[in-house]
C-alpha positions in Angstrom: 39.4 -22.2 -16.3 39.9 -22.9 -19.9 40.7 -26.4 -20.9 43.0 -28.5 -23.3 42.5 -30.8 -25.2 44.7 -33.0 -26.7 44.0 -35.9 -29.5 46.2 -37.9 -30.6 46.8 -41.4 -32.3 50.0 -44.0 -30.7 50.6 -47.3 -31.2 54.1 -46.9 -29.5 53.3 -44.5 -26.9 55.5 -41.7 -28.0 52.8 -39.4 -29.3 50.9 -40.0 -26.3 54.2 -38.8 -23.8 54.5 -36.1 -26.2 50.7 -35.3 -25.8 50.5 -35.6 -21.6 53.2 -33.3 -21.5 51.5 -30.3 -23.3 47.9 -31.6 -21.4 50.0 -30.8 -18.3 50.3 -27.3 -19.6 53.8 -24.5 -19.4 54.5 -25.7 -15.3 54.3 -29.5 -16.7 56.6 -29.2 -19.5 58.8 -27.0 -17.7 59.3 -30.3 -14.8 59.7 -32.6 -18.3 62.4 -30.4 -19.1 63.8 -30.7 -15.2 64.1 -34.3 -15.5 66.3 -33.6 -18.9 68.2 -31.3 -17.7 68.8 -33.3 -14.3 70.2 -36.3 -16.7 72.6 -34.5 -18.7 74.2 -32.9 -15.1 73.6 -35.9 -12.8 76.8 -38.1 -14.2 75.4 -41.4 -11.9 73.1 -44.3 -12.6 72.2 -45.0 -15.9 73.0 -41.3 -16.8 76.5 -41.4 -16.6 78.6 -40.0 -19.4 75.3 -38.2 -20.8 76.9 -34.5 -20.8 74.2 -32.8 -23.9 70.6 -32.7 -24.1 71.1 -34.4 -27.7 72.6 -37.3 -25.8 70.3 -37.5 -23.1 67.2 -37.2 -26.1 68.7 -40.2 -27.9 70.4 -42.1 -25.3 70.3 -45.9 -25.7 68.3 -47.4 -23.7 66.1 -44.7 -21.6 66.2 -41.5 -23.9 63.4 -39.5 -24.7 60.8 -41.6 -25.3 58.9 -38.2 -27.8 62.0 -38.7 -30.0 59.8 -40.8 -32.5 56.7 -38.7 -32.5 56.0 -36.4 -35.5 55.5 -33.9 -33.1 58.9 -33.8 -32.2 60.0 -33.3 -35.8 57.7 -29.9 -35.1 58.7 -26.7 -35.2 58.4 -25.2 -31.2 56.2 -22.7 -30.4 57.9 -19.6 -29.4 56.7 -19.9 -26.0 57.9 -23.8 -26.1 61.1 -22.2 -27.0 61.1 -20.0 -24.0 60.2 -22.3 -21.9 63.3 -24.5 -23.0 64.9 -21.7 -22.4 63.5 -21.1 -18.6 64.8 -24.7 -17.8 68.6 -24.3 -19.6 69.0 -21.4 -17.8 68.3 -23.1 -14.1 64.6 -22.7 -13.0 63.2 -25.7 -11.4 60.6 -27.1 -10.1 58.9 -29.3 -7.5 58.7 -31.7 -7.3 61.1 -32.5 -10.6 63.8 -30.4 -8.4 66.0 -33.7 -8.2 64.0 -35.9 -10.3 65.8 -38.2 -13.1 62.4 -40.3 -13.6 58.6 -39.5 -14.3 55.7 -41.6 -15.7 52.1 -41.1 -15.6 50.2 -44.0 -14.0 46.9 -45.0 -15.3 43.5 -43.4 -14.5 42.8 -43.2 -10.7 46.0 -44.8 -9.9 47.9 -43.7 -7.5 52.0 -43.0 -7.8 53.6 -45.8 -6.7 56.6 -45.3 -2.9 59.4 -45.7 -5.2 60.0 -46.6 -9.0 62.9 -48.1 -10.5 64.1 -48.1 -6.6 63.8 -44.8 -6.4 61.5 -42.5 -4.3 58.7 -40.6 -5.1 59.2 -37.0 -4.8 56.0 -35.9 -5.6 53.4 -35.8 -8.4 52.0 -33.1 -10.6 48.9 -33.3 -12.6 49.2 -37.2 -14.2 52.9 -37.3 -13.4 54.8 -39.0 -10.8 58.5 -37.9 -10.4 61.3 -39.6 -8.3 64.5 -38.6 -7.7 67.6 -40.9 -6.6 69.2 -40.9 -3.6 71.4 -37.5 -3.0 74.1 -39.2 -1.9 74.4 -41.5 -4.5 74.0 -38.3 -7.4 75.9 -35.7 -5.7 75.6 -33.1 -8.6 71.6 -32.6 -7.7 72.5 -31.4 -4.7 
């Protein structure tokens, strides 16, 4: 299997969430894009009123914490830009399915039950992802 390897410099920690998500390779940053996508339709929690991606990316507080890395500023890839494109159009994954939340814990560190009181769905990789209660955001249903 061929590895990746990713360097990078952050003194805020954008650079490094950009970073983890292209270590995680195309299924990773397709399930990063889940989680986007799940914000902008969700319309509960902290994500109500968010209706475009641009609002989800720069929503105040909790938007995409990549916003201030220079590798956002980037030009995409043509297969980043298909994969956008995978994830606009409705392919998801588990377990980002229903997820509005992810983090990566720290080395050997387990994902926590729940986060931000919700529960863990599942991990992938270095990436935890938890998804609210159905109930409570009908339109992940």
């Amino acid at each position: 299997m061929d590895k990746i390897y990713v360097v990078y410099w952050s003194q805020t920690g954008n650079t490094q969430a950009m970073a983890e998500a292209i270590g995680e390779g195309n299924l990773g940053m397709l399930m990063v894009g889940n989680v986007g996508i799940n914000r902008v339709i969700s319309n509960c929690l902290t994500f109500k009123d968010i209706r475009t991606i641009s609002e989800m990316i720069y929503q105040t507080p909790g938007g995409f914490a990549g916003k201030d890395s220079p590798l956002f500023f980037s030009n995409p890839t043509t297969s980043q830009r298909r994969l956008a494109d995978r994830v606009i159009r409705g392919e998801y994954y588990y377990p980002a399915t229903h997820a509005l939340w992810f983090y990566a814990p720290s080395t050997g560190e387990s994902c926590k039950s729940t986060w931000w009181d919700q529960d863990l769905s599942g991990r992938y990789k270095s990436h935890c992802f938890y998804q609210p209660d159905l109930n409570v955001c009908t339109e992940l249903r």
